[in-house]
mmJSON file of the N, C-alpha and C atoms, coordinates in Angstrom:
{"data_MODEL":{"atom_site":{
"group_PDB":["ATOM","ATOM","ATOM","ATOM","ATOM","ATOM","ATOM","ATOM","ATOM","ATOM","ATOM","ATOM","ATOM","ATOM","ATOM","ATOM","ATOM","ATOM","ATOM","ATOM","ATOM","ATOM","ATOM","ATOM","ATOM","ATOM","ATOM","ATOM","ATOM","ATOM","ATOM","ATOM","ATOM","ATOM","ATOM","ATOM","ATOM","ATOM","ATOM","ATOM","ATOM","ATOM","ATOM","ATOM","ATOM","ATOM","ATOM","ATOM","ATOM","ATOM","ATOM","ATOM","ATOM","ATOM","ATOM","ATOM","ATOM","ATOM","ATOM","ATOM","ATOM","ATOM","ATOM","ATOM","ATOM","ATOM","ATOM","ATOM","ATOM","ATOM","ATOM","ATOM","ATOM","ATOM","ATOM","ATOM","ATOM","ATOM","ATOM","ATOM","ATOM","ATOM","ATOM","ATOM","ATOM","ATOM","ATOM","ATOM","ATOM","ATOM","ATOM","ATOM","ATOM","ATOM","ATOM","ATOM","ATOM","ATOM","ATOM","ATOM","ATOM","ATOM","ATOM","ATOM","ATOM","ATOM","ATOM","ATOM","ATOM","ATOM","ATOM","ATOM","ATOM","ATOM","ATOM","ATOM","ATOM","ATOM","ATOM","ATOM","ATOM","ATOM","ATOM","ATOM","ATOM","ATOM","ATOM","ATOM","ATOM","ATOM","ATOM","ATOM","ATOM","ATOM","ATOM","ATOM","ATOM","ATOM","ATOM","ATOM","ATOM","ATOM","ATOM","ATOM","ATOM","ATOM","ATOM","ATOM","ATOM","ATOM","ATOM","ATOM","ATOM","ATOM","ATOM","ATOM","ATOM","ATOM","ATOM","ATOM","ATOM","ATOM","ATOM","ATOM","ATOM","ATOM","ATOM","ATOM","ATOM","ATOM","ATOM","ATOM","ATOM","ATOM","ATOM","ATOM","ATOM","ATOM","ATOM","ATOM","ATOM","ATOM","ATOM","ATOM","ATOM","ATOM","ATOM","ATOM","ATOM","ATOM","ATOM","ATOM","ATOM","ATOM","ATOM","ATOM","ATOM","ATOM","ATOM","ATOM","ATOM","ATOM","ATOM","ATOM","ATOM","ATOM","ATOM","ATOM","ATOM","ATOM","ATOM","ATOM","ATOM","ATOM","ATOM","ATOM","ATOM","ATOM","ATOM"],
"id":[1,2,3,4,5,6,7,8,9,10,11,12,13,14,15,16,17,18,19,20,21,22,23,24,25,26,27,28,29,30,31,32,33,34,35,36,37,38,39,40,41,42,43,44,45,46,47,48,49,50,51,52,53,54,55,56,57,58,59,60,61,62,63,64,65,66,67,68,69,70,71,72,73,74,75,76,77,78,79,80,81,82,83,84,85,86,87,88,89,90,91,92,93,94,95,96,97,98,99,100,101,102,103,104,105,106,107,108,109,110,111,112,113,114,115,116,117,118,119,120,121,122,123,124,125,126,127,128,129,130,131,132,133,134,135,136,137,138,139,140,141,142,143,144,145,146,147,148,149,150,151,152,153,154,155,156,157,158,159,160,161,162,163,164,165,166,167,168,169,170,171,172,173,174,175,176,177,178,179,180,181,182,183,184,185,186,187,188,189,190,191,192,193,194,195,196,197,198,199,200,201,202,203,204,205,206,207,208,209,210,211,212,213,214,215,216,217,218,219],
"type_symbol":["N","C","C","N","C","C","N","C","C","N","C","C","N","C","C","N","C","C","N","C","C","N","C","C","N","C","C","N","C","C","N","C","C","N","C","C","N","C","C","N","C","C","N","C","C","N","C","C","N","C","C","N","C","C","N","C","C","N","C","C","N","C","C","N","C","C","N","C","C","N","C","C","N","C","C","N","C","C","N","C","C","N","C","C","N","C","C","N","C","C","N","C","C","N","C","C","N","C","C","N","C","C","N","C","C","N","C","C","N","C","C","N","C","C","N","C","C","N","C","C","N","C","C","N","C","C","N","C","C","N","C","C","N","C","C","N","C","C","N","C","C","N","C","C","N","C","C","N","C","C","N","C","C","N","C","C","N","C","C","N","C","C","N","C","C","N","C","C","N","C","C","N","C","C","N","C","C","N","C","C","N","C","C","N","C","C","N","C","C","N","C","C","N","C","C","N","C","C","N","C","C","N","C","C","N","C","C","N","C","C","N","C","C","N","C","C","N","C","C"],
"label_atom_id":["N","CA","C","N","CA","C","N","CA","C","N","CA","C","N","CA","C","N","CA","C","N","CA","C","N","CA","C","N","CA","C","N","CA","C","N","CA","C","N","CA","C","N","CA","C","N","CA","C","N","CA","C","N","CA","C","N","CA","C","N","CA","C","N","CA","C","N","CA","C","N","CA","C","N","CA","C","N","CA","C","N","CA","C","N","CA","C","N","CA","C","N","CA","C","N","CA","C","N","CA","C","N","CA","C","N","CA","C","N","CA","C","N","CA","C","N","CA","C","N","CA","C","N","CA","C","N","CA","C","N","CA","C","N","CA","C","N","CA","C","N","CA","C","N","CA","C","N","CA","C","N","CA","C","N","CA","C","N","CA","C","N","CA","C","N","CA","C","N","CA","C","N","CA","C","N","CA","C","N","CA","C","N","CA","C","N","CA","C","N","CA","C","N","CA","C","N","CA","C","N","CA","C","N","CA","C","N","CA","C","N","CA","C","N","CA","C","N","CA","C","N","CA","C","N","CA","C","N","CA","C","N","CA","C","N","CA","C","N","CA","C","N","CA","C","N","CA","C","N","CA","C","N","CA","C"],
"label_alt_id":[null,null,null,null,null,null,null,null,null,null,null,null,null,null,null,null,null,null,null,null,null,null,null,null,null,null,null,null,null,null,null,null,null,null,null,null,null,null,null,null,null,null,null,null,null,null,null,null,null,null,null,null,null,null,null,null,null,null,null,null,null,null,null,null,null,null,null,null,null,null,null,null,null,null,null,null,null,null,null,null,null,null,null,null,null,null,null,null,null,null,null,null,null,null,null,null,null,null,null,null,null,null,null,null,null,null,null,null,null,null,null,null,null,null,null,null,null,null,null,null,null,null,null,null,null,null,null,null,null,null,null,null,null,null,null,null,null,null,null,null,null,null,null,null,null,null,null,null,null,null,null,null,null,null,null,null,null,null,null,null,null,null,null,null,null,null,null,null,null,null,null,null,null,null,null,null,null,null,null,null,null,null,null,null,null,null,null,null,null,null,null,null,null,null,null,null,null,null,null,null,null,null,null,null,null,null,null,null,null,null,null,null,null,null,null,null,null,null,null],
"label_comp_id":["UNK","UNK","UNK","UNK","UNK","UNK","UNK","UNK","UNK","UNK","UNK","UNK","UNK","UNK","UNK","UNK","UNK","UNK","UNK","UNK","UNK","UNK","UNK","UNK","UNK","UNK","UNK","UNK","UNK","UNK","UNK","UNK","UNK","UNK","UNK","UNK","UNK","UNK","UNK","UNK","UNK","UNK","UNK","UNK","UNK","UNK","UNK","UNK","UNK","UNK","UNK","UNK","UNK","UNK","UNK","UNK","UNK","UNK","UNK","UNK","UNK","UNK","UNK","UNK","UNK","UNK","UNK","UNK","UNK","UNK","UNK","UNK","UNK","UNK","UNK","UNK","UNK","UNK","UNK","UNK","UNK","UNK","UNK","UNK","UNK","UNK","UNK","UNK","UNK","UNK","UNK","UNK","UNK","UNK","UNK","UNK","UNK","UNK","UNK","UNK","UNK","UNK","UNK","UNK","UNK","UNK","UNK","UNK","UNK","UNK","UNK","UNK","UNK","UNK","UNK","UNK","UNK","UNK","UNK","UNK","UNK","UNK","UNK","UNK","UNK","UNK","UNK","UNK","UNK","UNK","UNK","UNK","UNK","UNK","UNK","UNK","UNK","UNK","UNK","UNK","UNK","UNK","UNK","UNK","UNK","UNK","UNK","UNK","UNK","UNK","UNK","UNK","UNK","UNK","UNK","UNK","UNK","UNK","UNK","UNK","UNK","UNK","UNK","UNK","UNK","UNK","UNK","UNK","UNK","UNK","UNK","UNK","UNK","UNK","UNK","UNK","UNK","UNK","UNK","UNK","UNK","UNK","UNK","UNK","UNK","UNK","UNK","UNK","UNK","UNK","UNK","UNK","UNK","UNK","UNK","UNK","UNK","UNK","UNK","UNK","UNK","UNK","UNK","UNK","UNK","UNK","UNK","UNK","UNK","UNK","UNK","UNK","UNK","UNK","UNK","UNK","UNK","UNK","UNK"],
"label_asym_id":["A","A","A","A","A","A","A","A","A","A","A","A","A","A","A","A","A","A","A","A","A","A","A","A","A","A","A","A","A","A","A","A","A","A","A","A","A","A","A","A","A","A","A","A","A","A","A","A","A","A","A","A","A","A","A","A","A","A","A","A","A","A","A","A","A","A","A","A","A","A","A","A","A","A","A","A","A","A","A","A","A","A","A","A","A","A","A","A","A","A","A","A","A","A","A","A","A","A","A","A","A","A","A","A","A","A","A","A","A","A","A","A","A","A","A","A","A","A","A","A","A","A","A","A","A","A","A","A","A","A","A","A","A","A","A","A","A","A","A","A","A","A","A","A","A","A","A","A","A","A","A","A","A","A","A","A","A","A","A","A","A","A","A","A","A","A","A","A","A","A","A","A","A","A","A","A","A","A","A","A","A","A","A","A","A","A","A","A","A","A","A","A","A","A","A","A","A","A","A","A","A","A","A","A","A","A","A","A","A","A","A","A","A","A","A","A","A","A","A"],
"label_entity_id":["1","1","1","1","1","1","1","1","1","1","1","1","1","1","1","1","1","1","1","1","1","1","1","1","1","1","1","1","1","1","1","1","1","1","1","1","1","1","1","1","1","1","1","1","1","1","1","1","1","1","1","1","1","1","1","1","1","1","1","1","1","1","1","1","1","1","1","1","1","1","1","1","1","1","1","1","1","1","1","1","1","1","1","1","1","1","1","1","1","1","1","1","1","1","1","1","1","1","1","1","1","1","1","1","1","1","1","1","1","1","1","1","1","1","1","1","1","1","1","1","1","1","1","1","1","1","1","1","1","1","1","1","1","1","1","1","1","1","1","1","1","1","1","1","1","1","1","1","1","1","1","1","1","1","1","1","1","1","1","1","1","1","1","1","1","1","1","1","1","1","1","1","1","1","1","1","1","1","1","1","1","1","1","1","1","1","1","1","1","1","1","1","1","1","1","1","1","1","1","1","1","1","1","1","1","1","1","1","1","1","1","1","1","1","1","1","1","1","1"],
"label_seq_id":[1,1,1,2,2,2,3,3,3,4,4,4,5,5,5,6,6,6,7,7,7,8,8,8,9,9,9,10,10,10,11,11,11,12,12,12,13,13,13,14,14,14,15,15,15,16,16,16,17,17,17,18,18,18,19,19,19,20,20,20,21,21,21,22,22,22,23,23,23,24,24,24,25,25,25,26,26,26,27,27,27,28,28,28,29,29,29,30,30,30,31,31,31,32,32,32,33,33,33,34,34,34,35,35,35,36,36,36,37,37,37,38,38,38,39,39,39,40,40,40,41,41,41,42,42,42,43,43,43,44,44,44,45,45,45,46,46,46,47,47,47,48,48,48,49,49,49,50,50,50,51,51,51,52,52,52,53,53,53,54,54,54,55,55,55,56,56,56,57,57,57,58,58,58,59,59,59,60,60,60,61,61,61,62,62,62,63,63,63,64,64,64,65,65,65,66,66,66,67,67,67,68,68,68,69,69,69,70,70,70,71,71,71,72,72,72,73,73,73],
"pdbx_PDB_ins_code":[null,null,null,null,null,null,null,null,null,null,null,null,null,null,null,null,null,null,null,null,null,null,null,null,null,null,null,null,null,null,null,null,null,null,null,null,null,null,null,null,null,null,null,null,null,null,null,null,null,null,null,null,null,null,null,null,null,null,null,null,null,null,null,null,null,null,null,null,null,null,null,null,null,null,null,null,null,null,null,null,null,null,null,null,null,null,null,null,null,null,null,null,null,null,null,null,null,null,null,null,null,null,null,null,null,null,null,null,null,null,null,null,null,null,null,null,null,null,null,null,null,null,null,null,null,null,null,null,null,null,null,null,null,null,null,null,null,null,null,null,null,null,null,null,null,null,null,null,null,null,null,null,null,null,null,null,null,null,null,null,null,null,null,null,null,null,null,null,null,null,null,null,null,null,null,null,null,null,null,null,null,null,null,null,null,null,null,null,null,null,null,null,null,null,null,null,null,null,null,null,null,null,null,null,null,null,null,null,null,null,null,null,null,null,null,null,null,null,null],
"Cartn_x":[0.818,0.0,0.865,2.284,2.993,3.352,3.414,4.191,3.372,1.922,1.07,0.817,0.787,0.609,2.188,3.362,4.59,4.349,4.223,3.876,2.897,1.935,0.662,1.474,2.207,2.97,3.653,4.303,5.545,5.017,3.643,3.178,2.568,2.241,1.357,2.79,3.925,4.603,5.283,5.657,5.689,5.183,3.698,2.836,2.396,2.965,2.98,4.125,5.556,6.317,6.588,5.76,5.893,4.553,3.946,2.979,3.581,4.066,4.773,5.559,6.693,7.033,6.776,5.37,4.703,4.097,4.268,4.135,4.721,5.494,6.273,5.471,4.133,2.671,2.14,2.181,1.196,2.206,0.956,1.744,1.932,2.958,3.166,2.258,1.183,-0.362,-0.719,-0.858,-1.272,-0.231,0.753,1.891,1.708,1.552,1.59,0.015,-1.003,-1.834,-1.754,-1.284,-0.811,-0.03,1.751,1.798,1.388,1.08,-0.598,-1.364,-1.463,-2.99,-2.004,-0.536,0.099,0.223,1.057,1.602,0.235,-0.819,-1.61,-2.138,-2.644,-2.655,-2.307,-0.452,0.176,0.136,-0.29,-0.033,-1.115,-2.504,-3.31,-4.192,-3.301,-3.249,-2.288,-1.527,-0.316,-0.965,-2.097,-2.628,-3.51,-4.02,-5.823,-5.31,-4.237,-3.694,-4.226,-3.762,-4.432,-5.57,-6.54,-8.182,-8.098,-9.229,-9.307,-9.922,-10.607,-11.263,-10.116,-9.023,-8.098,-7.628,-7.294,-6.538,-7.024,-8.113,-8.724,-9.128,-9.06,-9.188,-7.724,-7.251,-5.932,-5.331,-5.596,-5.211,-6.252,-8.123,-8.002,-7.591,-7.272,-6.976,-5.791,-4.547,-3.361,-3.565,-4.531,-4.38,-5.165,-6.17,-6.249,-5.361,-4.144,-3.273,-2.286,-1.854,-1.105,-1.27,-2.966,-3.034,-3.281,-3.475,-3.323,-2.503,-1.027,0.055,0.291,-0.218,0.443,-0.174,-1.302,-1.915,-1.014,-1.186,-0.294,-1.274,-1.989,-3.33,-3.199],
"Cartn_y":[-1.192,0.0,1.26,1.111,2.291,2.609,1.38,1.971,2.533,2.155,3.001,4.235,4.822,6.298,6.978,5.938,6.924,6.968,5.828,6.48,7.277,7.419,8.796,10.032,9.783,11.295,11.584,10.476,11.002,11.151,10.394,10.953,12.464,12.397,13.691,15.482,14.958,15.706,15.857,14.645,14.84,15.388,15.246,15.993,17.489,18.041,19.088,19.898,19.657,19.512,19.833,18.765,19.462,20.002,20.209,21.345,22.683,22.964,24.153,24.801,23.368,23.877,25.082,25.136,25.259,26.347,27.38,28.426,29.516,29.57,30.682,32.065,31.856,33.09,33.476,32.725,32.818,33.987,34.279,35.894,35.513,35.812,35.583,35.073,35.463,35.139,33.587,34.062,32.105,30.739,31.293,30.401,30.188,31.173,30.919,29.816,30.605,29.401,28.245,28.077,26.065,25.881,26.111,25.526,25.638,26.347,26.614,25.06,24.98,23.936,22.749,22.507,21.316,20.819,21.96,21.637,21.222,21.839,22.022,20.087,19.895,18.307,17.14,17.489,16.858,16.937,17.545,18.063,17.423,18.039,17.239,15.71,14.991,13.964,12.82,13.282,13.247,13.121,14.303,14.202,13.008,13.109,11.773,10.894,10.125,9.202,8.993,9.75,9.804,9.871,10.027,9.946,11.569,11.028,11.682,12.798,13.467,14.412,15.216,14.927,15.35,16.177,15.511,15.717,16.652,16.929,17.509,19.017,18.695,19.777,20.773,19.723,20.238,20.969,20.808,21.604,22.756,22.886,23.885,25.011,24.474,25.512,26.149,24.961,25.585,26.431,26.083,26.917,28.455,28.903,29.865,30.793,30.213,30.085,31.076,30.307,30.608,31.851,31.944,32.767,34.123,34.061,35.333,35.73,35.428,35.666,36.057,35.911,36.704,37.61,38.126,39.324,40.684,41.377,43.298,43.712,43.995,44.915,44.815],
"Cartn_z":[0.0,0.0,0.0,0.768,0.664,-0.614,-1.459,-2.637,-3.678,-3.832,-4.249,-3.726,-2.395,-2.275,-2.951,-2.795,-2.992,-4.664,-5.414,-6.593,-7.157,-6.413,-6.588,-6.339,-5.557,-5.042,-6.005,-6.142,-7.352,-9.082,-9.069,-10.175,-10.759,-8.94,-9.262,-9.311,-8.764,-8.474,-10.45,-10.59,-12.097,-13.328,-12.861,-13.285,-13.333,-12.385,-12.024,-12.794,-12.674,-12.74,-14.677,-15.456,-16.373,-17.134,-16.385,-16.778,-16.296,-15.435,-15.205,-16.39,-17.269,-18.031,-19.184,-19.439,-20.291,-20.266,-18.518,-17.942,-18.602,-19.852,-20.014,-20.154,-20.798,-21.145,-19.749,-19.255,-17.722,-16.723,-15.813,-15.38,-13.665,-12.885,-11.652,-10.465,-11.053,-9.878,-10.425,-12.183,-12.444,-11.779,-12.069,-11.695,-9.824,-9.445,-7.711,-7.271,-8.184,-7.885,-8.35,-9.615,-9.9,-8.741,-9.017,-7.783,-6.009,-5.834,-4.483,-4.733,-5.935,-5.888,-6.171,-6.744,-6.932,-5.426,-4.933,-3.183,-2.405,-2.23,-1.554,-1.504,-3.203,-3.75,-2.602,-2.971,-2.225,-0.935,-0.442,1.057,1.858,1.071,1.675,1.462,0.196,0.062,1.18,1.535,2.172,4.084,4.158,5.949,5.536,4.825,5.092,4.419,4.272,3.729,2.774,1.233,-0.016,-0.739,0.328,0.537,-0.883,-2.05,-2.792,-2.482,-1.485,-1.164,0.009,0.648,0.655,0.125,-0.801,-1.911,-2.966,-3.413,-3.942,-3.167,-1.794,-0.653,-0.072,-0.304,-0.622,-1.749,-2.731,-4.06,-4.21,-3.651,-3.742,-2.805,-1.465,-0.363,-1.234,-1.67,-1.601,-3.137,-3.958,-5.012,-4.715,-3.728,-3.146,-2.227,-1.371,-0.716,-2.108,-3.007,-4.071,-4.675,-4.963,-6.211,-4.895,-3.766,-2.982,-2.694,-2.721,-2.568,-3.861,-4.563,-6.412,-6.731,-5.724,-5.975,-6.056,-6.307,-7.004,-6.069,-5.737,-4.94,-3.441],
"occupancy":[1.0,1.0,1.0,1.0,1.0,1.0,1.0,1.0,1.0,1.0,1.0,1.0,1.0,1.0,1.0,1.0,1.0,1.0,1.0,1.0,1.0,1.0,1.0,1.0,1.0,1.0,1.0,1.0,1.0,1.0,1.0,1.0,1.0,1.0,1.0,1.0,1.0,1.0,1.0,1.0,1.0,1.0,1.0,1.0,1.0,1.0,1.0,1.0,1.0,1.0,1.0,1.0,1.0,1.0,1.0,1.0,1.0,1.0,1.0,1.0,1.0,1.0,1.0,1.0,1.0,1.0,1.0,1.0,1.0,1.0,1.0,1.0,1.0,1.0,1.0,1.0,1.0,1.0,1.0,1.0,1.0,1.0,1.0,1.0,1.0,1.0,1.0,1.0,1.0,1.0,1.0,1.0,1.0,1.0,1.0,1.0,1.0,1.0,1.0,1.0,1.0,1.0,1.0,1.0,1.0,1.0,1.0,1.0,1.0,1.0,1.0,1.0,1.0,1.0,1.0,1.0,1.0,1.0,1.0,1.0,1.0,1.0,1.0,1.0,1.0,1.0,1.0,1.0,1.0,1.0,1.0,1.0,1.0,1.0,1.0,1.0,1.0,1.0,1.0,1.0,1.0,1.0,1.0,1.0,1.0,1.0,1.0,1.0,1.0,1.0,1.0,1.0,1.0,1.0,1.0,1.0,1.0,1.0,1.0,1.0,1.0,1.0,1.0,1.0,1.0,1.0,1.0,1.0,1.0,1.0,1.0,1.0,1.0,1.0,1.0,1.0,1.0,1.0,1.0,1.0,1.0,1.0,1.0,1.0,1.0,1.0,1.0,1.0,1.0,1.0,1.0,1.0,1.0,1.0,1.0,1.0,1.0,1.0,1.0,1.0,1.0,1.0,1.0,1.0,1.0,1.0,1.0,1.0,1.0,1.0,1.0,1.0,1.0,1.0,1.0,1.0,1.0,1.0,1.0],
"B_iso_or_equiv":[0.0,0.0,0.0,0.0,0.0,0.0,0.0,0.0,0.0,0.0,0.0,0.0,0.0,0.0,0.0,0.0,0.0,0.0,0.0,0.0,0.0,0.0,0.0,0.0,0.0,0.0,0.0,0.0,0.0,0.0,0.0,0.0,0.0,0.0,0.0,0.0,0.0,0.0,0.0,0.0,0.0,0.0,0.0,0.0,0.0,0.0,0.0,0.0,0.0,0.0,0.0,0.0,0.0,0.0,0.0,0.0,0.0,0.0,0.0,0.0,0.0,0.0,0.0,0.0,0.0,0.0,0.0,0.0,0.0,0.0,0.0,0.0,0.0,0.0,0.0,0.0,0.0,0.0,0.0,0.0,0.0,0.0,0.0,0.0,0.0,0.0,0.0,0.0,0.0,0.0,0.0,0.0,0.0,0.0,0.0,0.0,0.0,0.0,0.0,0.0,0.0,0.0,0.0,0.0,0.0,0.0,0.0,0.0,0.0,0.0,0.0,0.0,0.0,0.0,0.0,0.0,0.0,0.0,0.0,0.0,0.0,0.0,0.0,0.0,0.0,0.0,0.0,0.0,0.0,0.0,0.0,0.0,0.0,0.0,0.0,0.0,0.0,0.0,0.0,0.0,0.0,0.0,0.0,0.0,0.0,0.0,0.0,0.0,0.0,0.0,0.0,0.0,0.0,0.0,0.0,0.0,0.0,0.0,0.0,0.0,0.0,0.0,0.0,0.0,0.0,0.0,0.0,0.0,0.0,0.0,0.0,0.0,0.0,0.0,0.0,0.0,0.0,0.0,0.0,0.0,0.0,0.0,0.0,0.0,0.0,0.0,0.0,0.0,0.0,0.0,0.0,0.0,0.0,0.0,0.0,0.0,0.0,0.0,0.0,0.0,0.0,0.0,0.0,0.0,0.0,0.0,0.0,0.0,0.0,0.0,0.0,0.0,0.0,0.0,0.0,0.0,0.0,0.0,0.0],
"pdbx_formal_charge":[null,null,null,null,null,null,null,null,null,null,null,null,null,null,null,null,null,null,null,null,null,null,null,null,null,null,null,null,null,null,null,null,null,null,null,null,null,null,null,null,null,null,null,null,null,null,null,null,null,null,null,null,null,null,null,null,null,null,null,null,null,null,null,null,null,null,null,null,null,null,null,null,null,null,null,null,null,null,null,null,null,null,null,null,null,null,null,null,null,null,null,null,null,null,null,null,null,null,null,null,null,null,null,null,null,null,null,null,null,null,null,null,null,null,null,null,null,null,null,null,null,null,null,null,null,null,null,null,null,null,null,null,null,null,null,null,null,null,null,null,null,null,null,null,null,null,null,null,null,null,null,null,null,null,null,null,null,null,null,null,null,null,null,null,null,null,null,null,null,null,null,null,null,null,null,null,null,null,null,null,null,null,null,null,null,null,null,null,null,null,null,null,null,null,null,null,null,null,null,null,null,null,null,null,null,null,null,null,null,null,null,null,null,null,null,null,null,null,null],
"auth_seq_id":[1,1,1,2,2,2,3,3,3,4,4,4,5,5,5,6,6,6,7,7,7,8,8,8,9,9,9,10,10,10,11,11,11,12,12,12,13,13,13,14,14,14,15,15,15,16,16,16,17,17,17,18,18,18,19,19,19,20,20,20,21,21,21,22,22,22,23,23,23,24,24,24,25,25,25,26,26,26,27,27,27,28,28,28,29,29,29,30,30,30,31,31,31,32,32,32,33,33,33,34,34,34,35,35,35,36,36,36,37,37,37,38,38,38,39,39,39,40,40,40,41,41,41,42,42,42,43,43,43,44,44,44,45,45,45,46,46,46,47,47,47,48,48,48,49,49,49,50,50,50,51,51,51,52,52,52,53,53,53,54,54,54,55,55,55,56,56,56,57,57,57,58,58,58,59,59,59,60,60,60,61,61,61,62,62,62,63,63,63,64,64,64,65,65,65,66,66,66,67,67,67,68,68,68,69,69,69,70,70,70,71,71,71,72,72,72,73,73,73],
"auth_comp_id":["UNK","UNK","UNK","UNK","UNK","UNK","UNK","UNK","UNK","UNK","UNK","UNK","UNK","UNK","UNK","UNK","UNK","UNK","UNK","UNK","UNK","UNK","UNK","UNK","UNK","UNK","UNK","UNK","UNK","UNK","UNK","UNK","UNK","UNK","UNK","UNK","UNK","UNK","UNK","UNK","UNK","UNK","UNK","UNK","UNK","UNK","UNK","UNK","UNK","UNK","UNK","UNK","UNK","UNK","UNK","UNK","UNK","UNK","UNK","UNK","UNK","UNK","UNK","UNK","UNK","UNK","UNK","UNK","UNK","UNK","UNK","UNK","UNK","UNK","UNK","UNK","UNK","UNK","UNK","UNK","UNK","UNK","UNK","UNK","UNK","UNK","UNK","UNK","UNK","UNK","UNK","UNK","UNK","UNK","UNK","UNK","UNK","UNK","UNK","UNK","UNK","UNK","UNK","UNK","UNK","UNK","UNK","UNK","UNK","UNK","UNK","UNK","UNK","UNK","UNK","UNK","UNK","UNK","UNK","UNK","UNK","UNK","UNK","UNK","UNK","UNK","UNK","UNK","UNK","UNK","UNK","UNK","UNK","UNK","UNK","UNK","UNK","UNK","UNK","UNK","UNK","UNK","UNK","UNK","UNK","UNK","UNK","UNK","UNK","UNK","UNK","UNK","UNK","UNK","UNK","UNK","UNK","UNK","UNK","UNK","UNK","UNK","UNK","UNK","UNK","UNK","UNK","UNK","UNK","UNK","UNK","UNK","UNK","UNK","UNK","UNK","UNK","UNK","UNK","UNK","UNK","UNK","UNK","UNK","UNK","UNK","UNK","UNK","UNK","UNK","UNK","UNK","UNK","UNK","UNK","UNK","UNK","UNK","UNK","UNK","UNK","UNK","UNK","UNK","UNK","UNK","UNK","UNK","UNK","UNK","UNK","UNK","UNK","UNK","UNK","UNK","UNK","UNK","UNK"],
"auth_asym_id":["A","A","A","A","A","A","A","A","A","A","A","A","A","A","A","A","A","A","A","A","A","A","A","A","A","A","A","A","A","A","A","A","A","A","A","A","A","A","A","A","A","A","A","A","A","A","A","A","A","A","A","A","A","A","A","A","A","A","A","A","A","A","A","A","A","A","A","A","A","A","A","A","A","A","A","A","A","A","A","A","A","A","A","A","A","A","A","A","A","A","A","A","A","A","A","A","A","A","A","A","A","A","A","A","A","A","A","A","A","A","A","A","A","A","A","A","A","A","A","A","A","A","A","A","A","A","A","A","A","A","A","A","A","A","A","A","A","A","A","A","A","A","A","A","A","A","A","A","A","A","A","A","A","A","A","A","A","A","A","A","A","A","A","A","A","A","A","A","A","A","A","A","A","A","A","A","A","A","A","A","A","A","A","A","A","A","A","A","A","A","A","A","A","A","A","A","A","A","A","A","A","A","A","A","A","A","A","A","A","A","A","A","A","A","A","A","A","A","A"],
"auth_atom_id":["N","CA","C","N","CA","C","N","CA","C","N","CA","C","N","CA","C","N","CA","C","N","CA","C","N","CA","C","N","CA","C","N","CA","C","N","CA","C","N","CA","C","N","CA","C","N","CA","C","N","CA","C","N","CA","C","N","CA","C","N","CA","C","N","CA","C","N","CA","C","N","CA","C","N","CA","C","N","CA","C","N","CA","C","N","CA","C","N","CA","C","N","CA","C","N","CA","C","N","CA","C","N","CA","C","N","CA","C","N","CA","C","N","CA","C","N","CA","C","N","CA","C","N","CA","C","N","CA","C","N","CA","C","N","CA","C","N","CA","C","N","CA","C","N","CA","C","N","CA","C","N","CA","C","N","CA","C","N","CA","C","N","CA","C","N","CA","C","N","CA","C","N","CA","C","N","CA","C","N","CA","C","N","CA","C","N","CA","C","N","CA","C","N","CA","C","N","CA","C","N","CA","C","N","CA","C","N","CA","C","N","CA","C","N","CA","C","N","CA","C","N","CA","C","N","CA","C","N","CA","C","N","CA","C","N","CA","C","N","CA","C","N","CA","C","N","CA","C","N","CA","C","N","CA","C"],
"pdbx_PDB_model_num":[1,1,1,1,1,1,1,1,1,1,1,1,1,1,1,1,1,1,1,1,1,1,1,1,1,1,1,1,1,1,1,1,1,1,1,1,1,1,1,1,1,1,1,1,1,1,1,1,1,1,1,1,1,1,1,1,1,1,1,1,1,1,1,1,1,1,1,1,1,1,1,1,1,1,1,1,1,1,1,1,1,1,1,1,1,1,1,1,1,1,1,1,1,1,1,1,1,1,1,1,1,1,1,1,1,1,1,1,1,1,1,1,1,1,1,1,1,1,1,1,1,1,1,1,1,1,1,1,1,1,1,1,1,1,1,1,1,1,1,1,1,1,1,1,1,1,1,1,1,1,1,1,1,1,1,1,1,1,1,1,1,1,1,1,1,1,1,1,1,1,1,1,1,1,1,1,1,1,1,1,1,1,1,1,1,1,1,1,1,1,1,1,1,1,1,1,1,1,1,1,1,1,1,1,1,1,1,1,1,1,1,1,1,1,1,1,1,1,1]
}}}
């Protein structure tokens, strides 16, 4: 069972990872909320032991988390 959450992690971190690439158009706020909502993913996939609503609770806190910190205002 461990090695399925470590490869969810590491998929999802991969995943992330190169979608970022692809950030070059996107403006300082978009970028803070992906990764906000990548970390967040992981993070709270990571407390409820991979429980998809976690996880999903997790990416949007941390992608709110993200994109408020990239605010100019």
């Amino acid at each position: 069972m461990k090695n399925i959450k470590h490869l969810a992690v590491s998929a999802t971190l991969a995943t992330l990872a190169l979608a970022l690439t692809g950030c070059s158009g996107m403006s300082r706020q978009d970028k803070n909320t992906a990764i906000g909502a990548g970390a967040g993913a992981v993070i709270g996939g990571a407390l409820t032991g991979g429980s998809a609503v976690g996880t999903v609770g997790g990416a949007a806190v941390g992608g709110v988390i993200g994109n408020q910190t990239g605010k100019t205002n």
